[in-house]
C-alpha positions in Angstrom: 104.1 97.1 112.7 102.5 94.2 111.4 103.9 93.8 107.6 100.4 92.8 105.3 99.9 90.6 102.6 100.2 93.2 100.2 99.9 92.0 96.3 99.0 93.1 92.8 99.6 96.8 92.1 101.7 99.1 94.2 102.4 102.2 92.8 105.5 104.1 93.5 103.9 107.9 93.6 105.3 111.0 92.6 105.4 114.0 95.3 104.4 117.4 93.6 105.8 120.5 94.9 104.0 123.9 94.2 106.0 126.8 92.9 106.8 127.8 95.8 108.7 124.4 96.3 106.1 123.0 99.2 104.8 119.9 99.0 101.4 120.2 97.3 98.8 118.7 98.8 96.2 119.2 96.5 98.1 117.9 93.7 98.6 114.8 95.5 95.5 114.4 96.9 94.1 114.1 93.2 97.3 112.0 91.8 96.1 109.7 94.9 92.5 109.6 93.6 94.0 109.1 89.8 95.8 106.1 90.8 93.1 104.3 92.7 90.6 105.0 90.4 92.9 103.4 87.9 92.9 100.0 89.7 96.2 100.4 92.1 96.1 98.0 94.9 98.6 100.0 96.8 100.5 103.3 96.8 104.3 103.3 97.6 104.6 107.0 98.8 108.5 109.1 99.8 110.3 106.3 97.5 112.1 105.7 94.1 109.7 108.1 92.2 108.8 110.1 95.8 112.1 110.6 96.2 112.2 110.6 99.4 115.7 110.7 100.2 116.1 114.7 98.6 113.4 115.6 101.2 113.6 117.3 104.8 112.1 115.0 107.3 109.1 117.5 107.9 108.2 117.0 104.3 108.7 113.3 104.2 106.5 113.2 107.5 103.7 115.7 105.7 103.5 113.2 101.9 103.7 110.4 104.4 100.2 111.9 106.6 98.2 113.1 103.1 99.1 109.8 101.1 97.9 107.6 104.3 94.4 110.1 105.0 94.1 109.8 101.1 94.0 106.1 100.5 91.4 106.1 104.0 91.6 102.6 104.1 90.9 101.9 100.3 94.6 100.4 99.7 97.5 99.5 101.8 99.9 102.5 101.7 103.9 101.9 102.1 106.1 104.3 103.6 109.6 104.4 102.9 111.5 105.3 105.7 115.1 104.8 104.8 117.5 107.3 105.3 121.3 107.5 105.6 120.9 108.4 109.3 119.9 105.7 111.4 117.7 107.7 113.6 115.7 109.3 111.2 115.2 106.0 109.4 114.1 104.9 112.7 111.7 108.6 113.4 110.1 107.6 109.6 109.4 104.0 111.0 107.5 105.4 114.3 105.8 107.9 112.4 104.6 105.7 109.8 103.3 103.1 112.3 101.6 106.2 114.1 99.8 107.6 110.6 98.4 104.2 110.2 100.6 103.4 107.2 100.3 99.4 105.8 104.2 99.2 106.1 107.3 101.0 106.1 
């Protein structure tokens, strides 16, 4: 994965769960828009605020495919992959690079 300039703005975004504790899509689909019609020049999605860490891998993957189809190409989106287990960090890497994310 080739690492971008990336500069200005990059927001570290939240991940909203419905009440039935899944990842809401819709919810972040407009916090996505919210941001970037806001001036961010780049969305940090699964970290600090994300916190990615608390999530199963499946959910991580699934923030990780909406943030990317989201942005579309407006903003350079960040992945954070890290993970306690090394092969997982390295499954969040390959998938990143798969979606299309900017960096991971």
């Amino acid at each position: 994965m080739k690492i971008p300039s990336i500069q200005g703005i990059v927001v570290a975004t939240v991940t909203p769960f419905d009440a039935q504790g899944r990842v809401d899509a819709k919810a972040l689909a407009a916090h996505t828009e919210w941001l970037l019609a806001r001036g961010a020049h780049g969305l940090f999605c699964c970290g600090s605020t994300g916190e990615g860490v608390l999530m199963s891998t499946p959910e991580r993957r699934e923030v990780a495919e909406l943030t990317v189809r989201q942005a579309a190409g407006r903003v350079p989106v960040v992945v954070h992959a890290g993970s306690v287990c090394p092969v997982e960090a390295a499954e969040l890497t390959r998938h990143a690079k798969e979606i299309g994310a900017s960096a991971a």
